[in-house]
C-alpha positions as CSV (number, residue, x, y, z in Angstrom):
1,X,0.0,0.0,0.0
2,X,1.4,3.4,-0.8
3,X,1.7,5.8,1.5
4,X,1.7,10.0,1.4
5,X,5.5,11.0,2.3
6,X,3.8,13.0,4.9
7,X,2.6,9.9,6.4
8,X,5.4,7.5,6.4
9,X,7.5,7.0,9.3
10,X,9.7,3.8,10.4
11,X,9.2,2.0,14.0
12,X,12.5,2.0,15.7
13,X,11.5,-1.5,17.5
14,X,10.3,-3.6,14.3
15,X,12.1,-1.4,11.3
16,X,8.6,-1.8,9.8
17,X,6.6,1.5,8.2
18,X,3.5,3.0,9.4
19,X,1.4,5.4,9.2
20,X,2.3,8.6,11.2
21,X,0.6,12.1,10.6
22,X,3.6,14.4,10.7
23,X,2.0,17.8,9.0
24,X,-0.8,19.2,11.5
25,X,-2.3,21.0,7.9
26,X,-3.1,17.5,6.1
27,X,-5.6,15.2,7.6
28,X,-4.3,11.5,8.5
29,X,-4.7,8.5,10.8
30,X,-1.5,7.7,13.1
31,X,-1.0,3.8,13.1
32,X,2.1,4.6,16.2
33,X,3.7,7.6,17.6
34,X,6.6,9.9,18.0
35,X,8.1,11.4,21.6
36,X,11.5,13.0,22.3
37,X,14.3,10.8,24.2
38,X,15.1,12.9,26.8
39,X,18.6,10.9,27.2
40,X,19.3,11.4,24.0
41,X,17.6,14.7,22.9
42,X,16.5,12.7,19.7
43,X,12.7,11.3,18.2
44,X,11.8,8.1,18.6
45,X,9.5,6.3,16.6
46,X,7.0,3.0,17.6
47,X,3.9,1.8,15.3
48,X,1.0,0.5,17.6
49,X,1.7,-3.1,17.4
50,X,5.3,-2.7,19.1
51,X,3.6,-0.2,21.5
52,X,0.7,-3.0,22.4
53,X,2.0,-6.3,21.8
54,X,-0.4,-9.0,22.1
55,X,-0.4,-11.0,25.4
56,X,1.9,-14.3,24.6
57,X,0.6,-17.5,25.0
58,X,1.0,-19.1,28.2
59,X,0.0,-16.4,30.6
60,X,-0.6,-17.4,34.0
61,X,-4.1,-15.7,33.9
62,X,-5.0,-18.7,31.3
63,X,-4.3,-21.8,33.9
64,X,-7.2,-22.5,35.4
65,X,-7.9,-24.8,38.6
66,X,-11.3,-27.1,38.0
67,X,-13.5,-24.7,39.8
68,X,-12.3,-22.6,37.8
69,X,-12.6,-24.3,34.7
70,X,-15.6,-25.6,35.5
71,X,-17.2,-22.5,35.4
72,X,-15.8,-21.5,32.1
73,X,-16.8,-25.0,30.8
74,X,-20.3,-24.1,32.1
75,X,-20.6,-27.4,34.0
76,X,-20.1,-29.0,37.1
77,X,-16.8,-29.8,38.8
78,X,-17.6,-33.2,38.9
79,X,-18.6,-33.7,35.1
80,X,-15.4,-31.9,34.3
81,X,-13.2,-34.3,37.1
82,X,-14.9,-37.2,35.3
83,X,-14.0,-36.0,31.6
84,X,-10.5,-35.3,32.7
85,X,-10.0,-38.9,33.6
86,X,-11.4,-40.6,31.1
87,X,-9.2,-38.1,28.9
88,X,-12.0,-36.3,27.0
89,X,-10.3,-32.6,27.9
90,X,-6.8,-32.2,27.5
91,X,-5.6,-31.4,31.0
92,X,-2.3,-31.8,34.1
93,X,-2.8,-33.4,37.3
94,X,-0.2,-32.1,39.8
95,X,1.2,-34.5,42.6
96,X,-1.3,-33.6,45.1
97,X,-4.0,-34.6,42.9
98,X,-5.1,-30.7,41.4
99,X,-6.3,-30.9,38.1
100,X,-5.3,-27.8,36.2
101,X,-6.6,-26.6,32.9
102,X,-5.9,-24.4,29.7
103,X,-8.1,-21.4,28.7
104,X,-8.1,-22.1,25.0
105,X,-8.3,-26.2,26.0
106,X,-11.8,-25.4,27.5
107,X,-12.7,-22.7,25.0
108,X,-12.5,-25.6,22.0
109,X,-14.2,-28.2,24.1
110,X,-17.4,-26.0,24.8
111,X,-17.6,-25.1,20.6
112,X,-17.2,-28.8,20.2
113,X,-20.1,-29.6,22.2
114,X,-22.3,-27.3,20.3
């Protein structure tokens, strides 16, 4: 896609192009921004996805115990115990006999059931 001079900058994280409104006269979306280093006295330049990276897989906020998953999986502890062990739902069991789950495990199983 071609882009106005005006609106072309380059992310200092990714080396990638993006959009950046640098005239205040011409109208224009910014896809990132532009600041002064104050260690350095020089611009810097980031596009939005550097700025916001998406969360990485494996974030502890997507482990789930079984009450836990239970209610995601809109069913009972039990049912969802009992589907574990027979291996229906991919799942670990730690050595004290916790069964811990996957967000995205529990998220396929439910839109296979419908």
């Amino acid at each position: 896609m071609a882009m106005a001079s005006h609106m072309v900058a380059i992310c200092d994280s990714c080396g990638r192009h993006y959009h950046l409104n640098q005239r205040s006269d011409l109208p224009g979306e910014d896809c990132g921004q532009v600041w002064i280093n104050e260690d350095h006295l020089g611009l810097e330049f980031a596009c939005n996805t550097c700025l916001n990276p998406p969360e990485a897989d494996g974030n502890l906020d997507d482990i789930l115990d079984l009450a836990e998953a239970a209610s995601v999986a809109g069913t009972t502890q039990a049912s969802l115990s009992e589907l574990a062990t027979k291996g229906q739902i991919r799942h670990r069991k730690t050595g004290s006999g916790v069964y811990l789950f996957e967000r995205r495990d529990l998220v396929a199983f439910v839109q296979g059931r419908k």
